[in-house]
PASEBA-1860 file (N, C-alpha, C; in nm, 3 decimals):
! residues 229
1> XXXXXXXX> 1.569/0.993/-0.863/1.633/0.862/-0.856/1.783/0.882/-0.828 ~ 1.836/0.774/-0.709/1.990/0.835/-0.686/2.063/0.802/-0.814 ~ 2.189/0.840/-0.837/2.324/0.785/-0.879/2.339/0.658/-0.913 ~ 2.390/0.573/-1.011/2.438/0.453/-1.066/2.469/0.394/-0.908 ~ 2.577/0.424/-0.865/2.652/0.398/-0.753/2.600/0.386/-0.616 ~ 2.518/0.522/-0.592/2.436/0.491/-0.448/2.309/0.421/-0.473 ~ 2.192/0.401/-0.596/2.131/0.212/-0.598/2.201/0.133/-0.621 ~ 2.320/0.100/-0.671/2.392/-0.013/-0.621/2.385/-0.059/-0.452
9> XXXXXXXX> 2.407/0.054/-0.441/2.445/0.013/-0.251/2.342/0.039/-0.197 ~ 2.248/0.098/-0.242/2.077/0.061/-0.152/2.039/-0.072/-0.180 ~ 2.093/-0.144/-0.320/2.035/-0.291/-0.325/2.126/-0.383/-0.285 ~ 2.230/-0.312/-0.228/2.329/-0.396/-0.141/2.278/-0.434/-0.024 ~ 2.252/-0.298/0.019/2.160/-0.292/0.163/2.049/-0.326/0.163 ~ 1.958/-0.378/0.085/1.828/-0.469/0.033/1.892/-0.612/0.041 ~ 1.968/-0.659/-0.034/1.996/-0.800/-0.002/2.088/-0.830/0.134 ~ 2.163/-0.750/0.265/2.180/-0.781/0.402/2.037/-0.794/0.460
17> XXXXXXXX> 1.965/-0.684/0.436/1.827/-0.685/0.534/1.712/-0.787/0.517 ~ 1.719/-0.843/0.358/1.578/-0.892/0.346/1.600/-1.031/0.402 ~ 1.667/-1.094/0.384/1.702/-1.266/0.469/1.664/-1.247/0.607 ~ 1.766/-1.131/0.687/1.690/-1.084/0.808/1.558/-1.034/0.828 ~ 1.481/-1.016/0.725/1.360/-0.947/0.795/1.234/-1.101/0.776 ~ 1.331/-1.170/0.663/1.217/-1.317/0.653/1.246/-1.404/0.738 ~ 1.376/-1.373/0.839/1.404/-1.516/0.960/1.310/-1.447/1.100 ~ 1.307/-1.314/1.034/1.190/-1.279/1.210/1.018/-1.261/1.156
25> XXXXXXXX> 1.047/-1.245/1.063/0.847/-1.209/1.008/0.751/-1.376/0.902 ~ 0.858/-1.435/0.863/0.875/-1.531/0.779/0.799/-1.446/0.581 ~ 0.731/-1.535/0.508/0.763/-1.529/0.394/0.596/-1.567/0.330 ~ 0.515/-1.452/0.326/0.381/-1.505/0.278/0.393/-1.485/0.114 ~ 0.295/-1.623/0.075/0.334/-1.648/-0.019/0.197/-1.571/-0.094 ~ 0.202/-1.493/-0.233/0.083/-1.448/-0.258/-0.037/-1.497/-0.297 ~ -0.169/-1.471/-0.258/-0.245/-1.486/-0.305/-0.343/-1.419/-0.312 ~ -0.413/-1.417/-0.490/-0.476/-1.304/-0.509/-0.607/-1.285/-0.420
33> XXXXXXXX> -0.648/-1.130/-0.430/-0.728/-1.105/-0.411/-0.861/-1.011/-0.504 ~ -0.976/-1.035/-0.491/-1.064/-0.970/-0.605/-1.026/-0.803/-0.622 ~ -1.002/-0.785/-0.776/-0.990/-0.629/-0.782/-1.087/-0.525/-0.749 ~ -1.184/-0.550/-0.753/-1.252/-0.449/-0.684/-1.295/-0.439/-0.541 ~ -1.263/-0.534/-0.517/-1.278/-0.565/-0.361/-1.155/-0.525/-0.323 ~ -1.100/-0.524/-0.360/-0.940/-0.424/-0.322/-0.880/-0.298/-0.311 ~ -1.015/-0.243/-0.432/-0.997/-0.094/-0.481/-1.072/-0.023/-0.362 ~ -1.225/-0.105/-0.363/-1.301/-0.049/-0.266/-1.219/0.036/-0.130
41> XXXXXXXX> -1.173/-0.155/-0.093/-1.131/-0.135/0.049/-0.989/-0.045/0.051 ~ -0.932/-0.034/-0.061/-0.806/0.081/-0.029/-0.895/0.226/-0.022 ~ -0.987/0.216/-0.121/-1.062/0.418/-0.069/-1.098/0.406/0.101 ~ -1.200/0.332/0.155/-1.268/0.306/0.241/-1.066/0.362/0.345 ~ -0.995/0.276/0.299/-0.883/0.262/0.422/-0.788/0.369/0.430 ~ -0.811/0.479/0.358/-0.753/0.606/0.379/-0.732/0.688/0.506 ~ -0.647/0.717/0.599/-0.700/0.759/0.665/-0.770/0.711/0.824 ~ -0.728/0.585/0.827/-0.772/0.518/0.968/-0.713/0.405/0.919
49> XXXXXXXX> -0.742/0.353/1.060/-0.683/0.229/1.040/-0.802/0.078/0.990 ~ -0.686/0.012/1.011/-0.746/-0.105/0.913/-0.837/-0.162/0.960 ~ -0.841/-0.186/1.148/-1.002/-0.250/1.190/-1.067/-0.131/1.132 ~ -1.127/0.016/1.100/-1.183/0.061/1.079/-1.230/0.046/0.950 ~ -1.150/0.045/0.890/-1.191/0.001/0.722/-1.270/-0.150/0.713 ~ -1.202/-0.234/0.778/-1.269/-0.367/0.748/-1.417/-0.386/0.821 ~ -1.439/-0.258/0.882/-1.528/-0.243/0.974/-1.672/-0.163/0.837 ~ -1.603/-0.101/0.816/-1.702/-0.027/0.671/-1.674/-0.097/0.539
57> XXXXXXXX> -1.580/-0.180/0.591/-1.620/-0.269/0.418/-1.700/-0.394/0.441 ~ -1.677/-0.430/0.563/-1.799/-0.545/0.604/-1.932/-0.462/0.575 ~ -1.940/-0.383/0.627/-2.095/-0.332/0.653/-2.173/-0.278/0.483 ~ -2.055/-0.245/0.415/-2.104/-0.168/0.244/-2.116/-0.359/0.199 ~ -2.023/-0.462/0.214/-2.068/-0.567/0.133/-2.180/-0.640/0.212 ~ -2.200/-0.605/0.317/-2.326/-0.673/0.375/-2.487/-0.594/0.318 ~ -2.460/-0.501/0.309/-2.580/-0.392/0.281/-2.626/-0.432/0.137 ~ -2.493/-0.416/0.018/-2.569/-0.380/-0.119/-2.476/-0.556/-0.175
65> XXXXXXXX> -2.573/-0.616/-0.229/-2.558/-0.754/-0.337/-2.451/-0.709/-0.441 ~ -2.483/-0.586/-0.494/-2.401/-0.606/-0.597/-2.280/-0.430/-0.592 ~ -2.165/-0.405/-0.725/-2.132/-0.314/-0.684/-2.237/-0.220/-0.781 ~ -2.318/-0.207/-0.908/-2.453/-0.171/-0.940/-2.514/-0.097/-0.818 ~ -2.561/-0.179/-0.687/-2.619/-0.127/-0.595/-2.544/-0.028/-0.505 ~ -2.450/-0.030/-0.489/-2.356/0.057/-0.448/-2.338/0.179/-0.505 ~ -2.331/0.190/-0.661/-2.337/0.336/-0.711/-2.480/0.371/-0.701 ~ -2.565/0.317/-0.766/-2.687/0.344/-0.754/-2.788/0.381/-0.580
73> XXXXXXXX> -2.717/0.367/-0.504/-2.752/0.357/-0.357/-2.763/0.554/-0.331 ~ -2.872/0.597/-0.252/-2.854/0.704/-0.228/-2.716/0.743/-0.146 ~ -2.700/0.847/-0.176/-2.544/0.860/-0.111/-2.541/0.872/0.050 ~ -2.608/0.932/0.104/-2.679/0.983/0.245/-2.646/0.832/0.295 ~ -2.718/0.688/0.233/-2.737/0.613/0.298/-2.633/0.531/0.240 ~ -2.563/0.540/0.161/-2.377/0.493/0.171/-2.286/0.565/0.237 ~ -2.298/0.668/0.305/-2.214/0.748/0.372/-2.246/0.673/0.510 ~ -2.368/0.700/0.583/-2.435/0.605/0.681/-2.336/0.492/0.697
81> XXXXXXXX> -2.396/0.415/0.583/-2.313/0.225/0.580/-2.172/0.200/0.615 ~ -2.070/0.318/0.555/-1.978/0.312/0.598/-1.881/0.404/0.662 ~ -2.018/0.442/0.781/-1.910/0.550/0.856/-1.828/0.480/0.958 ~ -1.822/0.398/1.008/-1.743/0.326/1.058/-1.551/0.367/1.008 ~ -1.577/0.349/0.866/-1.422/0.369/0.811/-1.360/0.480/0.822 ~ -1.433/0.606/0.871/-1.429/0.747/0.896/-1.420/0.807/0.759 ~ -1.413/0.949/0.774/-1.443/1.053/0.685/-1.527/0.952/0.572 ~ -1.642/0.940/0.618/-1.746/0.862/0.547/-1.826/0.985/0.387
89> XXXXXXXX> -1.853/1.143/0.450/-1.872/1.210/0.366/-1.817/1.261/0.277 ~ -1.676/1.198/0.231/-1.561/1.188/0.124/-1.564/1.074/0.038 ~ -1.548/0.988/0.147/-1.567/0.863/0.113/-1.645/0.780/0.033 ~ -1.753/0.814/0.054/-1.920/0.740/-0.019/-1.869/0.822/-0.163 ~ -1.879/1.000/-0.148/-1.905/0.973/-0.298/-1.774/0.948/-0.391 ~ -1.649/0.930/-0.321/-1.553/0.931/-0.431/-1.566/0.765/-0.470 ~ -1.606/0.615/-0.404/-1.661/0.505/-0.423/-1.767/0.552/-0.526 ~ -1.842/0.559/-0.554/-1.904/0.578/-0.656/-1.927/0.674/-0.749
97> XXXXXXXX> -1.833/0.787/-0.737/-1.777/0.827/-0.864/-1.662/0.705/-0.949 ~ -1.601/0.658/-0.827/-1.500/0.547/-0.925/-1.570/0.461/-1.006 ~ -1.666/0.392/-0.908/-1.769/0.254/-0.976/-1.800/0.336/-1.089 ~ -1.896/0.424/-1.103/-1.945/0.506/-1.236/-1.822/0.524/-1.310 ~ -1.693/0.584/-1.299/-1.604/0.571/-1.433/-1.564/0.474/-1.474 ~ -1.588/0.356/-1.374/-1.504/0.225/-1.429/-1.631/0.155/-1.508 ~ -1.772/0.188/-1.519/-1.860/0.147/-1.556/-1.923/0.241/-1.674 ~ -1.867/0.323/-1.685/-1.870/0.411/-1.823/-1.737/0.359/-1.923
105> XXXXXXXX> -1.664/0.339/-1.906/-1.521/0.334/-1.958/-1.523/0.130/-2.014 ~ -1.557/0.071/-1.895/-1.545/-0.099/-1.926/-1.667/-0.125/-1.982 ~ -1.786/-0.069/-1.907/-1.913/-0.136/-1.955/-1.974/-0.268/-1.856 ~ -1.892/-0.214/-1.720/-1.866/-0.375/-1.622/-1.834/-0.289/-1.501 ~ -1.832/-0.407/-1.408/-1.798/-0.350/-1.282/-1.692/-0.428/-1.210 ~ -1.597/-0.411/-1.296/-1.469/-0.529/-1.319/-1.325/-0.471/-1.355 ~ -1.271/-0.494/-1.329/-1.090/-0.439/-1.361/-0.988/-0.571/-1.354 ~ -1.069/-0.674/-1.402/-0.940/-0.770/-1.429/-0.893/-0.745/-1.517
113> XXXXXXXX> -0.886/-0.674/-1.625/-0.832/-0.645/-1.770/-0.693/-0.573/-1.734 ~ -0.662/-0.541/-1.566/-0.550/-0.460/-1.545/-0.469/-0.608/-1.484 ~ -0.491/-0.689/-1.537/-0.386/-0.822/-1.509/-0.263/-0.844/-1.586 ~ -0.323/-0.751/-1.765/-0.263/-0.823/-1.864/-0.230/-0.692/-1.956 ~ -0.218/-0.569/-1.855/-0.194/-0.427/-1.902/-0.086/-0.409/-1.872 ~ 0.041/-0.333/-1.972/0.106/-0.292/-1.879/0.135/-0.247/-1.712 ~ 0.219/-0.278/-1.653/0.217/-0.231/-1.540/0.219/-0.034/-1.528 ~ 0.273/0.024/-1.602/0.269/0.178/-1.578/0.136/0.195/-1.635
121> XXXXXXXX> 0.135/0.158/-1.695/0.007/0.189/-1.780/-0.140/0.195/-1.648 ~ -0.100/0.035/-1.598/-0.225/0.026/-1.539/-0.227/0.084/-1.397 ~ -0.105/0.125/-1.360/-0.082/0.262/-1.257/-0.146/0.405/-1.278 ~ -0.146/0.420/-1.398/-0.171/0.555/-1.455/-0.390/0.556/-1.481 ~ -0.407/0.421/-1.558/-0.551/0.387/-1.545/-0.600/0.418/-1.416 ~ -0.574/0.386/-1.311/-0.617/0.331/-1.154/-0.555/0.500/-1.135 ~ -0.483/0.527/-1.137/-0.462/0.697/-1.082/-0.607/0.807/-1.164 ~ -0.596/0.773/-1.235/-0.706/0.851/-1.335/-0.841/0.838/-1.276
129> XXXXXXXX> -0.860/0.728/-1.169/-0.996/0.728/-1.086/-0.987/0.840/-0.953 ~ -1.129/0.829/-0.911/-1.173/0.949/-0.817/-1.090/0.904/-0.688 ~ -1.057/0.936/-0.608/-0.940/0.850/-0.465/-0.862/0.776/-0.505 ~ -0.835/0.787/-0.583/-0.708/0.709/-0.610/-0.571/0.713/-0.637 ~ -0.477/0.710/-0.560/-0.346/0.751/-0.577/-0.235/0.715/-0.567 ~ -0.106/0.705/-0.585/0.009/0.577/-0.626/0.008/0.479/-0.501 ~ -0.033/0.542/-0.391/-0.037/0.434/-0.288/-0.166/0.331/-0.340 ~ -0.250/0.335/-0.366/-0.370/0.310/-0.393/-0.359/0.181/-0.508
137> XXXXXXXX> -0.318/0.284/-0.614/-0.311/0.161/-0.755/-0.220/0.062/-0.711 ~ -0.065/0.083/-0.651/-0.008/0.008/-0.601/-0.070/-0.118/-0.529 ~ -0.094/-0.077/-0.461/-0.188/-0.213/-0.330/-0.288/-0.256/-0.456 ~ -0.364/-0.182/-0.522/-0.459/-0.325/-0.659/-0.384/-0.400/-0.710 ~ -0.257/-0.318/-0.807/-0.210/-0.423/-0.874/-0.147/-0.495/-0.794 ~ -0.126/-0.484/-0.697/0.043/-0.596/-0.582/-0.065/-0.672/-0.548 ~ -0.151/-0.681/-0.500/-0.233/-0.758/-0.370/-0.302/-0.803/-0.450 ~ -0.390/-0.768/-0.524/-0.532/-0.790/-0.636/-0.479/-0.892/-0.716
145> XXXXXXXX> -0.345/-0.846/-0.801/-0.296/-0.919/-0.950/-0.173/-0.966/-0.935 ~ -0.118/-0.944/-0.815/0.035/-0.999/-0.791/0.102/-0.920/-0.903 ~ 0.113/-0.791/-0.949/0.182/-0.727/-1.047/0.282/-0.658/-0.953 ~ 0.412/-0.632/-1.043/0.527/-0.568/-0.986/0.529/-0.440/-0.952 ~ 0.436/-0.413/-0.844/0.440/-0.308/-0.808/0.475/-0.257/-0.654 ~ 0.529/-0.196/-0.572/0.551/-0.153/-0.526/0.479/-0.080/-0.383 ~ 0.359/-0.083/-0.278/0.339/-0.003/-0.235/0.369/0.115/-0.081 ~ 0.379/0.238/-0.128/0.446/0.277/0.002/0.322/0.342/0.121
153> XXXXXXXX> 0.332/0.276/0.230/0.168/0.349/0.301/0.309/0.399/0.423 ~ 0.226/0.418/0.556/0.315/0.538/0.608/0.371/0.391/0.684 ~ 0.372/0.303/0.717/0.483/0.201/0.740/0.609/0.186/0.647 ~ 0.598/0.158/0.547/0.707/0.153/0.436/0.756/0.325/0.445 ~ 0.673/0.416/0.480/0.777/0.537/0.408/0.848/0.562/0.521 ~ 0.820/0.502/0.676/0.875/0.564/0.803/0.957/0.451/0.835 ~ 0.983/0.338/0.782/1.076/0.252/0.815/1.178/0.227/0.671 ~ 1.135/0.294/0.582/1.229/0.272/0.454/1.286/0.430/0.483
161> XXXXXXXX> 1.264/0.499/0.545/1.403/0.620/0.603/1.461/0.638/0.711 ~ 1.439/0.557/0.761/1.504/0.523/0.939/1.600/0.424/0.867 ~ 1.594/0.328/0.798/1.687/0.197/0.724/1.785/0.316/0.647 ~ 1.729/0.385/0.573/1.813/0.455/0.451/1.801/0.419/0.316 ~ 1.684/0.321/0.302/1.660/0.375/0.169/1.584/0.427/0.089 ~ 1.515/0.548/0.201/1.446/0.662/0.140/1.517/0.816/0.197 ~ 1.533/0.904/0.121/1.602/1.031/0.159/1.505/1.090/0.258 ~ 1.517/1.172/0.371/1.428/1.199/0.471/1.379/1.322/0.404
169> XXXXXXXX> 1.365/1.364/0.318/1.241/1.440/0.277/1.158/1.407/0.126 ~ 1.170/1.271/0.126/1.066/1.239/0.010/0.956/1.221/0.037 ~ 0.861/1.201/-0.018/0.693/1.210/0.021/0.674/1.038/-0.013 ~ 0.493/1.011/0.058/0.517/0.866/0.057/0.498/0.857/-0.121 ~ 0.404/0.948/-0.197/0.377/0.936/-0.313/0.488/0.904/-0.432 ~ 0.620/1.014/-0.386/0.705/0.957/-0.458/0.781/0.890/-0.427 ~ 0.810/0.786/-0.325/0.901/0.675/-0.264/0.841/0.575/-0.372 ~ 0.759/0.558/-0.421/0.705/0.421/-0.495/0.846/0.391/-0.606
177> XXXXXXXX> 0.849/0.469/-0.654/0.949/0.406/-0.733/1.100/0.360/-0.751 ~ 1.151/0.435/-0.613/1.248/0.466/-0.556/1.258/0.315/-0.509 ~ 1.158/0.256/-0.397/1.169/0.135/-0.380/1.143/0.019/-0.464 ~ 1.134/0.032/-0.564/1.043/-0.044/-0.704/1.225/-0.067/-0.772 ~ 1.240/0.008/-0.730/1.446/0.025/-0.842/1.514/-0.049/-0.747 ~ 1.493/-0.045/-0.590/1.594/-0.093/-0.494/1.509/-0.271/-0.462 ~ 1.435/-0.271/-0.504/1.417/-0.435/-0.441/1.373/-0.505/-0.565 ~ 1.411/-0.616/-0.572/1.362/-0.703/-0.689/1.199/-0.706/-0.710
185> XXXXXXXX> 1.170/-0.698/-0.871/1.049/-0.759/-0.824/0.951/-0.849/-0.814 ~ 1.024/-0.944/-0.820/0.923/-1.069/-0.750/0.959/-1.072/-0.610 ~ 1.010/-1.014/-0.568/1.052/-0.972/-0.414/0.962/-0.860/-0.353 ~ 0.842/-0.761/-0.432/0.771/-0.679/-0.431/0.688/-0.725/-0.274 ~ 0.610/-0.809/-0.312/0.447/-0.856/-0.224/0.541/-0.921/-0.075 ~ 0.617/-0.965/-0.093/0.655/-1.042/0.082/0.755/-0.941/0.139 ~ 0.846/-0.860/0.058/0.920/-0.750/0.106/0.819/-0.649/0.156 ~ 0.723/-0.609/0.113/0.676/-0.490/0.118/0.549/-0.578/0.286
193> XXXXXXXX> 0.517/-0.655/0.264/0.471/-0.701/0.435/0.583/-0.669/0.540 ~ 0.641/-0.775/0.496/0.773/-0.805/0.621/0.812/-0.666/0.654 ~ 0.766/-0.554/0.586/0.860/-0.409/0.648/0.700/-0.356/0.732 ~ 0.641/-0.385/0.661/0.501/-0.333/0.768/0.490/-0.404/0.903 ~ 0.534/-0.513/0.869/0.550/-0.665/1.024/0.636/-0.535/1.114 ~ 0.725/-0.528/0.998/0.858/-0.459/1.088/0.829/-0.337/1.161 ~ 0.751/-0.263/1.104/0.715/-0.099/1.154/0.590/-0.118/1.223 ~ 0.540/-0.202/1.267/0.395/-0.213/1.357/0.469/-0.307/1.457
201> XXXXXXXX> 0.595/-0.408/1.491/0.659/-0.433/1.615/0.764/-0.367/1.696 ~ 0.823/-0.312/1.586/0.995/-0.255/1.640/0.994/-0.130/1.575 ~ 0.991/-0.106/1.469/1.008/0.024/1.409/0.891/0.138/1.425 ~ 0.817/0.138/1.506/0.755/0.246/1.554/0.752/0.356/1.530 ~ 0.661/0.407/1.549/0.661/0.598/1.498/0.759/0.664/1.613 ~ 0.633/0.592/1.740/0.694/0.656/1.844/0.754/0.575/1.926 ~ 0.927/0.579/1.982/1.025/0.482/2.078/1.012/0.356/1.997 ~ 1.100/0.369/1.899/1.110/0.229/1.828/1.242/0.120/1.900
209> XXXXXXXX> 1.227/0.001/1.887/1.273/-0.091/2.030/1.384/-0.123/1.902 ~ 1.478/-0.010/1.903/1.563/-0.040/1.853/1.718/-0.163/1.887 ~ 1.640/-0.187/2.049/1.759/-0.305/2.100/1.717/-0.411/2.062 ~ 1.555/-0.457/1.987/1.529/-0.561/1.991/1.543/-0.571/1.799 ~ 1.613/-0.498/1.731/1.590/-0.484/1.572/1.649/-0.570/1.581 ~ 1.661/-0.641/1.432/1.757/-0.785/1.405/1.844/-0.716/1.274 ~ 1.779/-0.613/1.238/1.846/-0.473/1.091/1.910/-0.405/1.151 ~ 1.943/-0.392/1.304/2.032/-0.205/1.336/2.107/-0.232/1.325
217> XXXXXXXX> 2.204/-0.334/1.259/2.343/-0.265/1.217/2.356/-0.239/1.042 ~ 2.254/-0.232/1.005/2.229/-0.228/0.859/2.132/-0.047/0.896 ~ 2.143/-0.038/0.985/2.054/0.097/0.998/2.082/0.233/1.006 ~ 2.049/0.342/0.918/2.113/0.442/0.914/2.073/0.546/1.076 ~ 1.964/0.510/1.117/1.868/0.574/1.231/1.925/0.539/1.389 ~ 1.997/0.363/1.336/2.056/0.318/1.470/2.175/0.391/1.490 ~ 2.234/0.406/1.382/2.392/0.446/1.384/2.392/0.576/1.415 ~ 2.340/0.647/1.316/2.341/0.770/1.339/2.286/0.835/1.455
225> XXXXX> 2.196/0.815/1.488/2.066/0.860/1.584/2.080/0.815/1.731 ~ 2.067/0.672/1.743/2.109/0.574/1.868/2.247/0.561/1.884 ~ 2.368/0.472/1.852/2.500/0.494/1.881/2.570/0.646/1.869 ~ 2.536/0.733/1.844/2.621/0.865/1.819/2.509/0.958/1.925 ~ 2.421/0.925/1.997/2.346/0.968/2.042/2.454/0.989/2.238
END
């Protein structure tokens, strides 16, 4: 975690950028989504992209009624169901190693009880499952429960160090908290879109249209990189 002094001025540089990033992406307002239908689809979305995932999570909730049928399902023919999402033979069984611990441990096939858990706490619960990891619990509790959490996938970690407020050799695993200190959080769920809006139009992996940013003069990547270039 930086210095007293340099998060001051990363949440300096959080309140120039975020007005700008809600007058070009605008401002979704949250609404929940089912926790296990969340958990699922973050294992399933490891690793490919998102038509691919929604592509194997259609096909696993079309196949089995319940999530019961899902652990209980031969694995061969849950790997099958959702190869679509890729690395399907990882995939199937770490989904139902999770369902089975969360169904040994609750007695259910349910995790709303992480609504009204601490937030570290219920980071640390959700890490303690099979695929599951700070990117992971993050997106349940933010998206699932609207909890103050934080998540960094490789949009947030490649456009939160081109901006500057991630050091260019942190990992996405430990940026979570780093950005959790620099942005408010009830500012969590529409900040953390609007930068993905941002890194899937302009901020690019590759030739980011840095003439068309509405942030490069708030940008450490423009200045440094593009004007000194």
């Amino acid at each position: 975690m930086p210095a007293n002094d340099e998060l001051k001025a990363l949440q300096e540089k959080y309140r120039k950028i975020a007005p700008l990033l809600e007058a070009e992406y605008g401002r979704k307002t949250f609404k929940p989504h089912d926790g296990m239908d969340e958990l699922v689809s973050c294992i399933l979305s490891q690793s490919t992209t998102d038509a691919n995932r929604d592509r194997g999570f259609d096909a696993l909730k079309a196949k089995y009624p319940s999530w019961k049928s899902v652990r209980s399902a031969p694995e061969e023919e849950l790997i099958d169901t959702i190869r679509p999402a890729g690395l399907a033979n990882s995939k199937g069984p770490r989904i139902q190693a999770a369902l089975a611990q969360i169904y040994d441990e609750r007695g259910e096939y349910n995790i709303d009880f992480l609504e009204d858990m601490p937030v570290d706490d219920a980071k640390e619960w959700l890490k303690a499952l099979p695929g599951v990891g700070p990117k992971t619990a993050a997106i349940v509790l933010c998206f699932g429960y609207g909890r103050p959490a934080f998540p960094v996938d490789t949009h947030i970690h490649r456009v939160g160090k081109r901006i500057g407020f991630l050091p260019n050799n942190i990992s996405a695993d430990n940026a979570h908290p780093l950005m959790e200190a620099i942005v408010p959080p009830e500012e969590y769920y529409p900040f953390h879109l609007q930068m993905i809006y941002h890194g899937r139009a302009i901020c690019k992996a590759r030739n980011p249209l840095c003439e068309k940013c509405p942030i490069s003069q708030y940008c450490d990547y423009y200045v440094e990189e593009v004007l000194e270039s």
